[in-house]
Structures are given as C-alpha cells and as structure tokens.
C-alpha positions in Angstrom: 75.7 -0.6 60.7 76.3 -2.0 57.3 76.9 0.9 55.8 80.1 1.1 58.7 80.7 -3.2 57.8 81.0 -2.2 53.8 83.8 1.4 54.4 85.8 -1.4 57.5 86.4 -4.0 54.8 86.9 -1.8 52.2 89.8 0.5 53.4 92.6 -1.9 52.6 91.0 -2.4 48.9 92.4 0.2 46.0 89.8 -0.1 43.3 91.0 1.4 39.8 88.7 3.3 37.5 89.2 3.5 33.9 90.8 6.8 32.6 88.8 7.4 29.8 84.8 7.8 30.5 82.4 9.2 28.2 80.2 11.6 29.7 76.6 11.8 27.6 74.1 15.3 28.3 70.6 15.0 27.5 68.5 18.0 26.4 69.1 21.2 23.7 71.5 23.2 24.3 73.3 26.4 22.9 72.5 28.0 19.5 69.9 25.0 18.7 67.7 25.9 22.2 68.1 29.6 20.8 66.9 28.9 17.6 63.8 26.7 19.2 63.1 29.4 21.2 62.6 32.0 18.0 60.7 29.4 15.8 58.0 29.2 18.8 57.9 32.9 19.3 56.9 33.5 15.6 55.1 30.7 15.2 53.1 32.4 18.2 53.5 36.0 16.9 51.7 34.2 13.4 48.5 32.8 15.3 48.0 36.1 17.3 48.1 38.1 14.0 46.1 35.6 12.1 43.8 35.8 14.7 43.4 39.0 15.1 42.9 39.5 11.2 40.0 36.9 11.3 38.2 38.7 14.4 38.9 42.1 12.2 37.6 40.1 8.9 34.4 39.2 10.6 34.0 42.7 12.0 33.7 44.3 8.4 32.0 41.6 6.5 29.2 41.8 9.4 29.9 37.8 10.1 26.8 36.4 11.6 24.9 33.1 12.2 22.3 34.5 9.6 24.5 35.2 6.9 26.8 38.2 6.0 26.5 41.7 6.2 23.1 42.9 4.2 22.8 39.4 2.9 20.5 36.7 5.2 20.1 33.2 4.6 16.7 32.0 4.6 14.7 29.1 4.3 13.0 30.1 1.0 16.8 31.3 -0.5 18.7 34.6 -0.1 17.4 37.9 1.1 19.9 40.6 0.4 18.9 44.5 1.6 20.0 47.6 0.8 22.3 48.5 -2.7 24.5 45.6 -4.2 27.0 45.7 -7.1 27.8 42.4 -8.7 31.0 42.7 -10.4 30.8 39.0 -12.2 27.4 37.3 -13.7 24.6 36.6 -11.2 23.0 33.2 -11.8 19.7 32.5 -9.8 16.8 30.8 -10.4 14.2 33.1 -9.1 14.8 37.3 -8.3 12.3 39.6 -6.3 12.0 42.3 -4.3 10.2 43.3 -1.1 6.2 44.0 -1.5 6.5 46.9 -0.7 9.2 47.9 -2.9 10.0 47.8 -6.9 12.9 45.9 -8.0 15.4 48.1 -9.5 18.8 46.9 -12.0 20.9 50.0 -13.0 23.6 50.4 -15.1 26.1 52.6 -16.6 26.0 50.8 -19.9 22.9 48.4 -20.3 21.4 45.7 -18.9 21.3 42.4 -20.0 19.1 38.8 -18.9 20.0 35.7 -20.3 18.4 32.5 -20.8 20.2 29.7 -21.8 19.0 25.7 -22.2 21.2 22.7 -20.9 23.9 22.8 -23.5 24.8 26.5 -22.5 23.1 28.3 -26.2 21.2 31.6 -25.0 17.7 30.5 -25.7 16.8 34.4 -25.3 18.0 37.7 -24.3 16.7 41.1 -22.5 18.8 44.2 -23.4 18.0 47.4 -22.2 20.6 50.3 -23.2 20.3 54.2 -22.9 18.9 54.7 -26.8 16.8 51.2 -27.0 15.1 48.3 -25.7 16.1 45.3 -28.0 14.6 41.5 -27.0 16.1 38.5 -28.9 13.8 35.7 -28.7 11.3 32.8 -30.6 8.5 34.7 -29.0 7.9 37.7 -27.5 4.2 38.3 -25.3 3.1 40.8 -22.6 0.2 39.4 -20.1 -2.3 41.0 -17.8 -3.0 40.2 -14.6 -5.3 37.9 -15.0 -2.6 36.2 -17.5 -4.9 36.6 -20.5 -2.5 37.7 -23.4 -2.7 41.4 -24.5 0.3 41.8 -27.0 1.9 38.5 -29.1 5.1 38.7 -31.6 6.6 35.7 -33.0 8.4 35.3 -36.5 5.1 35.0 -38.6 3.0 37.9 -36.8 2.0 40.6 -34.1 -1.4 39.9 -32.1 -3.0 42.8 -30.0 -5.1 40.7 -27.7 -6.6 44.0 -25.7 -9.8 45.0 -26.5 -8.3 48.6 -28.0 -5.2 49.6 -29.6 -5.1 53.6 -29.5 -2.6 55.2 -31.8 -2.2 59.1 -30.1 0.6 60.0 -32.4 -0.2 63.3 -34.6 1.2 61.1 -38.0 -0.7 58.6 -36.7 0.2 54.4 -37.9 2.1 53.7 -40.6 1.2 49.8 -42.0 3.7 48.8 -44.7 1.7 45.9 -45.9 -2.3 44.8 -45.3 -3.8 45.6 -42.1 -6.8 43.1 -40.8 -9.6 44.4 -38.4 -13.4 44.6 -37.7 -13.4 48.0 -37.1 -11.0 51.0 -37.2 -12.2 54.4 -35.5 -11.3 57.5 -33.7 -12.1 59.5 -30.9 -15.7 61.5 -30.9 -13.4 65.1 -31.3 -11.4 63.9 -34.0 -11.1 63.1 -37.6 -10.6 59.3 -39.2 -8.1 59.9 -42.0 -7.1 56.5 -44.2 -4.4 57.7 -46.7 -2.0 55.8 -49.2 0.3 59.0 -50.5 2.2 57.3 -53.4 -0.1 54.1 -54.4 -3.7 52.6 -53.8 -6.0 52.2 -51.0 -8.2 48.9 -51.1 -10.8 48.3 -48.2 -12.0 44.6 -49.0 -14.3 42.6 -46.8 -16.4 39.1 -47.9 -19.9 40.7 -46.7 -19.2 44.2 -47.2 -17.6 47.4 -45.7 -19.6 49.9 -44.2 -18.4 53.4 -43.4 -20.3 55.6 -41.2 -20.0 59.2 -40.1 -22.5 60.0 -37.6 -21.4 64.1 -36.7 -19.5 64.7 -39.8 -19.4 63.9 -43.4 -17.1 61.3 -45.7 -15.0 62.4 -47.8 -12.9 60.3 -50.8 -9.7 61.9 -52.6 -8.2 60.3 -54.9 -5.2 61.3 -57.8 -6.6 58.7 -60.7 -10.0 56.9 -59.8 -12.4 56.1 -56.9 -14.2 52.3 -57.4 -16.7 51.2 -55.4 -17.2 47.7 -56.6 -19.8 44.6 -55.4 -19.1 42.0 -57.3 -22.4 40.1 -55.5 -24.8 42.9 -55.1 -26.1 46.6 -55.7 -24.3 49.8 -54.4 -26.9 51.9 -52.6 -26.4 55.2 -52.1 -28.9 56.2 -49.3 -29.2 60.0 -48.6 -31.7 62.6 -48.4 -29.6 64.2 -51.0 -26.8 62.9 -53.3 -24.7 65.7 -55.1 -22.8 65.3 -57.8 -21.8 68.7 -58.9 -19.3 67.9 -61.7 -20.6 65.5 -64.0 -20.4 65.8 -67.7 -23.2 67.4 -69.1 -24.8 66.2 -72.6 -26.0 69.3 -74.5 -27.0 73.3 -73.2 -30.7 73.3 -72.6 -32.4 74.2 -75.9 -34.5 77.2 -75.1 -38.2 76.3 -74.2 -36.7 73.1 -71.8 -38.2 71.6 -69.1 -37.2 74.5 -66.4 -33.5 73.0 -66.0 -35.0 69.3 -65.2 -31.7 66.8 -66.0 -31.7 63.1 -66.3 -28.5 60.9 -65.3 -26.9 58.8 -68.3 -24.7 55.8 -67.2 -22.3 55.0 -70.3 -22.0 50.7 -70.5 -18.4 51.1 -68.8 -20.4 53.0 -65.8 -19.6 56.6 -66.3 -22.1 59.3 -65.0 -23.3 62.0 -67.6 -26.5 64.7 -67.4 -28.8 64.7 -70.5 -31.6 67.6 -70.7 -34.6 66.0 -69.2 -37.8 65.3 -71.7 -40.9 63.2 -72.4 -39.0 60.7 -72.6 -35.2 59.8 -72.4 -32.6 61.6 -74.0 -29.5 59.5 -73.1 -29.2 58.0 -76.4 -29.2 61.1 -78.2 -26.2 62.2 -76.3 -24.2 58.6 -76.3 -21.3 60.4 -78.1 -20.1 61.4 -74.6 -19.3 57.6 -73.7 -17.3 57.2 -76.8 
C-alpha cells in the first residue's frame, strides 16, 4: 500500500540525474590478479620443495631424538659408533672407547695431540708418523697400573723406576757419559761384557765394587794399563789359585836352585817381578828390574 501511495504521487514528478557519475570496482583485477595468482603458486611450489628436502635431509643424516646418525647424545657426553673421519681439529675434553674395544686414530700422514694452556701456547705435543714417534714436552713419564712410575724423562734426566731394565739387543747399550747403578748383570746363559773401545773404563763406588762370576771366570783387557786402586783399604785377591803367567823374571835359576821355587818382588811404584827363591830374599839383588 505504500509502496502503491509513493509510484501514485510520483508519476507526475520528472527527477533529473546528473550525467556524469563515477563508477568505483572493488577487488584485483586483470594482469595484477594474474600475477597474484603466480607469486602464491611458487611461493607454494618453494614450501613443498623445501619441505621435501628437509624430510630427505633427515632421512640421510639419520635425524633422531637421540642424536644423529652413528652419533648419540648422552648424559655423560657424546657416544659416536662405528668409523668417523674428522676433516677439521677435534677439541674434547675427555676421549674413550668401548670396554670392550681399543681406541684406534689412523692416519695417512701422522697423528698429532695437542695441549695447549689458557692463552692458546701448546704446552705439549704427541706426534706419531710412519718413521718415528716424537713427544715435545717439560716431562715425559709412563705409569703402571697401580700409577707407580716406571720410566721418567725431563730436561736434567731419565729414571727407570721398574725393578729391571733388560737390554736384548746383540750390541747391547751404548752410554755416552756415566752410568749409575747398584748392580748390572746378565742372564744365567750369557756373557757380561763392559767395554770402552777408544778410551777408559772406570768402575768407582764409595764402599767398593765387587765383581762376581759364579759359572764362569773374569776376564780384564785392556790396550795400556789395568788399576785396581783402594785408596782406604787392601786389595785381596782371594782364590785357590792366582796365576800370573807373564811377569818379569829377575835372573835364570843358577844351577843347584831351590827346584824352580820363585819369590814375587813388588818394585815401590807396584810392579810385579819373580826373583829365584832362597834362604832368604832375593828381591834386592834384582832391584835393577824396577829401574
């Protein structure tokens, strides 16, 4: 009804509308909705590949909540099993392997440990090549198991804490300069051999050396002199007999001698000579021989 009211008194009213109107359309349209539509397919395209790349990344690196591949995260550090290679230095505090299993490190050149302080200086160095074994350190020292030190080497010396040291070399050990021990010997089947080629041997001890040969017999070569000196006592020669083959003999026995009985001279600067035994002696008939 009031729609029919409004059209009755409106049909004899002309109402005139404006010619120009401006008509505004809101959205994208034409090359620009193209263009969106492109840029949201390849950003799409992107996250599928990226995604799948991650799920293939994961796949191959053996991804899990434990670590990553061969390598396990533990609550004591990092457990690694099987071969790695380590293309760039490997800094840990502490490395070990199973117990049940030896720790191996192998190279195609050499292998080298560092330790270094707090200002960065390599405090000291492990190097072991294909020819040689070479450590670089203040002090060097090899322990037992019951940590009780068996072999010591710092700038002023070498200690051999073992009870032993066995040389099983044929040429035996070579000591450039003096050599301190209680006691040097050799096994029961072999020979003890103490030889200076080009200078002196000198065996000097504040109460005395004592050389025994219990199976065998000792023997002294020398190029110049032998001197067995005490500057504190008496040299003893104890043997059921003492030889002395070469000594210097005074005079021929005159005929009618005591049946080839000798005496032993000593000249004041200790040298040995036989004199033809008598009544009485006949060392300073022959005292020429000391001259």
């Amino acid at each position: 009804m009031a729609r029919e009211q409004y059209l009755t008194a409106a049909e004899g009213i002309h109402i005139e509308r404006p010619e120009n109107q401006h008509v505004y359309k809101i959205g994208i349209y034409g090359w620009r909705k193209r263009c969106l539509y492109l840029f949201v397919l390849l950003l799409l395209i992107i996250l599928v590949v990226n995604l799948a790349l991650t799920i293939w990344i994961l796949k191959v690196m053996w991804f899990s909540p434990t670590g990553m591949g061969h390598l396990r995260v533990t609550e004591d550090g990092l457990r690694l099993e099987g071969e790695s290679e380590f293309l760039f230095p490997l800094y840990a505090k502490e490395i070990r392997s199973r117990v049940d299993s030896s720790l191996l490190l192998q190279s195609t050149q050499n292998v080298t440990v560092n330790a270094r302080n707090s200002e960065g200086e390599v405090t000291g160095r492990l190097t072991v090549g294909p020819k040689m074994v070479e450590v670089q350190s203040q002090q060097f020292e090899i322990n037992s198991k019951e940590d009780k030190p068996l072999f010591t080497v710092d700038e002023k010396e070498a200690v051999v804490g073992t009870g032993r040291l066995r040389v099983t070399g044929p040429g035996g050990a070579l000591f450039e300069h003096s050599v301190e021990t209680p006691l040097i010997r050799t096994d029961p089947s072999q020979d003890l051999r103490l030889e200076s080629p080009t200078r002196s041997l000198s065996m000097d001890a504040p109460r005395g050396v004592h050389i025994e040969a219990r199976a065998g017999r000792v023997e002294a070569l020398s190029q110049m002199d032998i001197v067995l000196q005490s500057s504190d006592g008496t040299l003893v020669l104890d043997a059921e007999t003492v030889c002395m083959p070469r000594l210097v003999q005074g005079t021929r026995d005159p005929p009618g001698s005591s049946q080839g009985l000798y005496e032993i001279c000593v000249c004041p600067d200790g040298k040995l000579y036989l004199a033809v035994a008598g009544t009485g002696t006949m060392c300073q008939e022959h005292s020429h021989i000391c001259l």
